[in-house]
N, C-alpha and C positions, 0 to 999 in steps of 0.2 A: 387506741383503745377507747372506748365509746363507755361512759358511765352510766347507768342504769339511773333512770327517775328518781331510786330512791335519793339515791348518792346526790343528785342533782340538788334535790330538794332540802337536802340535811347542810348544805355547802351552802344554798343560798341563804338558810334560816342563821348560819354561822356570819355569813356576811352581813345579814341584816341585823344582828346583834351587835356587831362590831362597830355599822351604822349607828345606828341609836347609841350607844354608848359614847362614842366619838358626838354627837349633836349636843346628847347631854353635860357633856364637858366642854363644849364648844359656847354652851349658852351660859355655864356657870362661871367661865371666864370672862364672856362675855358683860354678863351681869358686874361681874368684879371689878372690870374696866371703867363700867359708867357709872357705877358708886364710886371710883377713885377720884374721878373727872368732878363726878357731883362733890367731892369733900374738899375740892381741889376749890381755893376764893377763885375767884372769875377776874380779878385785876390779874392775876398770875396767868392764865390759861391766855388774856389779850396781850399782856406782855410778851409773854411768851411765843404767842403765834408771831407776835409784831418783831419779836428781833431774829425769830429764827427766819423770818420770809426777810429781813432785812440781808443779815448776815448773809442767806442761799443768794438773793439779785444780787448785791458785793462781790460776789465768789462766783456768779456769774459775768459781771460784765467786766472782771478782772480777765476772766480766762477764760473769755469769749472765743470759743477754735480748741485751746489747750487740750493733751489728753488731759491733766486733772479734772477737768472739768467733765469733759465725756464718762470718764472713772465715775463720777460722785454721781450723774445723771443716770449711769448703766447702773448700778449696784446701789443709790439713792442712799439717804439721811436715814441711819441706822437706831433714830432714835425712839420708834415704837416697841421694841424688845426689852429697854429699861424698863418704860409702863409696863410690859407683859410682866415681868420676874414679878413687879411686885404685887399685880393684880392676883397672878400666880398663888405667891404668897398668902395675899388675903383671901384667896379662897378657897386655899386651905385652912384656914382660923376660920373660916365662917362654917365650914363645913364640918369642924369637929365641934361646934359650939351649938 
């Protein structure tokens, strides 16, 4: 069953709405992300990279072959979705403010 121009054209303006809405919330989290990052002191964010890349080589040359290893590698360090909730978060406070 072949849908008529109109139809065509009312579907895509639905999709492109759905577009744009999803960008606009994709950029306002986005934004939220790197004002956390920015509020975040910079001795923590080098520490931070410097024991989690410590810890990941450790956990690597432990279990060099091991499935744990291939596990942590296929499905990776679960730890951007913390940052997200809370980005999340603030940008909902930002957005009613």
């Amino acid at each position: 069953m072949a849908l008529s121009r109109k139809q065509r054209i009312t579907e895509l303006q639905a999709v492109e709405a759905r577009l744009v809405a999803r960008c606009q919330s994709l950029q306002v989290i986005g934004k939220a992300r790197v004002d956390y990052l920015r509020e975040t002191h910079p001795g923590w964010l080098v520490v931070g990279g410097f024991a989690s890349g410590f810890i990941a080589e450790r956990l690597l040359a432990a279990g060099a072959g091991s499935s744990l290893v291939s596990t942590l590698l296929v499905r990776g360090f679960r730890l951007w979705p913390l940052l997200s909730r809370r980005a999340a978060v603030m940008a909902k406070e930002s957005a009613t403010t």
